[in-house]
C-alpha positions as CSV (number, residue, x, y, z in Angstrom):
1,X,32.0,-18.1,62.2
2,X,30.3,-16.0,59.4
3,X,28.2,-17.8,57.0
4,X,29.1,-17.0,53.2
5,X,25.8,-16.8,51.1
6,X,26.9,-18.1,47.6
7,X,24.6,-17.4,44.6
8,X,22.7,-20.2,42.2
9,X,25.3,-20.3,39.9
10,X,23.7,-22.5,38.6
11,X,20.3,-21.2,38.2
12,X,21.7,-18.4,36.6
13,X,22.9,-20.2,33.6
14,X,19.8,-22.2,33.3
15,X,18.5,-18.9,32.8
16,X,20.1,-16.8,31.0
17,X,20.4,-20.0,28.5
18,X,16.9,-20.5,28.5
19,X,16.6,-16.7,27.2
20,X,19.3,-17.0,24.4
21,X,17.3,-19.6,23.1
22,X,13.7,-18.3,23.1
23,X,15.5,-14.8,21.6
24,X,17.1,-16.9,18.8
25,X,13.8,-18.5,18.7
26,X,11.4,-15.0,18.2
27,X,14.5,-13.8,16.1
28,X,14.0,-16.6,13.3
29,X,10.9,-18.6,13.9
30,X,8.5,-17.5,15.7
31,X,7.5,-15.1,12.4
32,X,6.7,-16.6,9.4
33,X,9.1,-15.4,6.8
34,X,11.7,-14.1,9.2
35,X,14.1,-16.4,8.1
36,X,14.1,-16.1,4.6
37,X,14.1,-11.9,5.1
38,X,17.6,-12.5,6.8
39,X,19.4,-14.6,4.6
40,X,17.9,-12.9,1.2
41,X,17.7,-10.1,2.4
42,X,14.3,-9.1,0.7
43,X,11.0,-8.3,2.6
44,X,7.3,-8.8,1.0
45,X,5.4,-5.4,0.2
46,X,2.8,-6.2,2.6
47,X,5.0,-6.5,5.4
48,X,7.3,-3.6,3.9
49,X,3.9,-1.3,4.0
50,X,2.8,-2.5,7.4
51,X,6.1,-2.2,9.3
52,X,7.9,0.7,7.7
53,X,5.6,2.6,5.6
54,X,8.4,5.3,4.9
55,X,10.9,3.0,3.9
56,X,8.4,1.3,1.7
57,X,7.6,4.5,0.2
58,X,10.8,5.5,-0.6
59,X,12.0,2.3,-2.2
60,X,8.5,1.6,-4.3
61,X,7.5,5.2,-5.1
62,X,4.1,4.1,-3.8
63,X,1.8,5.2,-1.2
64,X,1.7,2.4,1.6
65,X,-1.6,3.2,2.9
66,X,-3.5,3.3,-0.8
67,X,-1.2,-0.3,-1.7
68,X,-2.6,-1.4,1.8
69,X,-6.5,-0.9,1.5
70,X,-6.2,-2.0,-2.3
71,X,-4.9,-5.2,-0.7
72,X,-7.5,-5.0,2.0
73,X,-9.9,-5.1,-0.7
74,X,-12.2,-8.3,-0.8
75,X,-11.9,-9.5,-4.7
76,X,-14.6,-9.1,-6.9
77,X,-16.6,-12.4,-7.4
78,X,-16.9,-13.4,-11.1
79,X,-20.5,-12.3,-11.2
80,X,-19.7,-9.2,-10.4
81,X,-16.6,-8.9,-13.0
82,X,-18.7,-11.4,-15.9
83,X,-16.4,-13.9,-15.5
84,X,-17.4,-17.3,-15.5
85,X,-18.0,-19.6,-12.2
């Protein structure tokens, strides 16, 4: 008599299960904003300059890296400026 090895069915769809959920998961959670971007449809310029500097400059007119290290930019206290404190 030959013995018939059958695969862990179920296993398998534990797994592949467990997958679809963390990959819906890192698709709409696991990055702040992610959700929002997909339904609207709109990005922030920071992450537009970070993550596709080309697209960013052909949709602003701007150059991503100067916007970048303006933003990178620590403020300028108010004694610096002559504001008040």
């Amino acid at each position: 008599m030959s013995t018939v090895i059958r695969p862990n069915v179920f296993g398998n769809h534990i797994g592949m299960l467990g997958g679809f959920i963390v990959h819906v998961y890192e698709s709409t959670a696991a990055v702040q904003g992610t959700f929002n971007s997909m339904t609207r449809g709109t990005v922030e310029r920071r992450w537009a300059w970070t993550h596709h500097p080309a697209w960013y400059r052909r949709v602003s007119g701007r150059d991503p890296r100067a916007d970048h290290d303006e933003a990178a930019r620590p403020p300028a206290s108010p004694r610096d400026t002559g504001g008040t404190l």
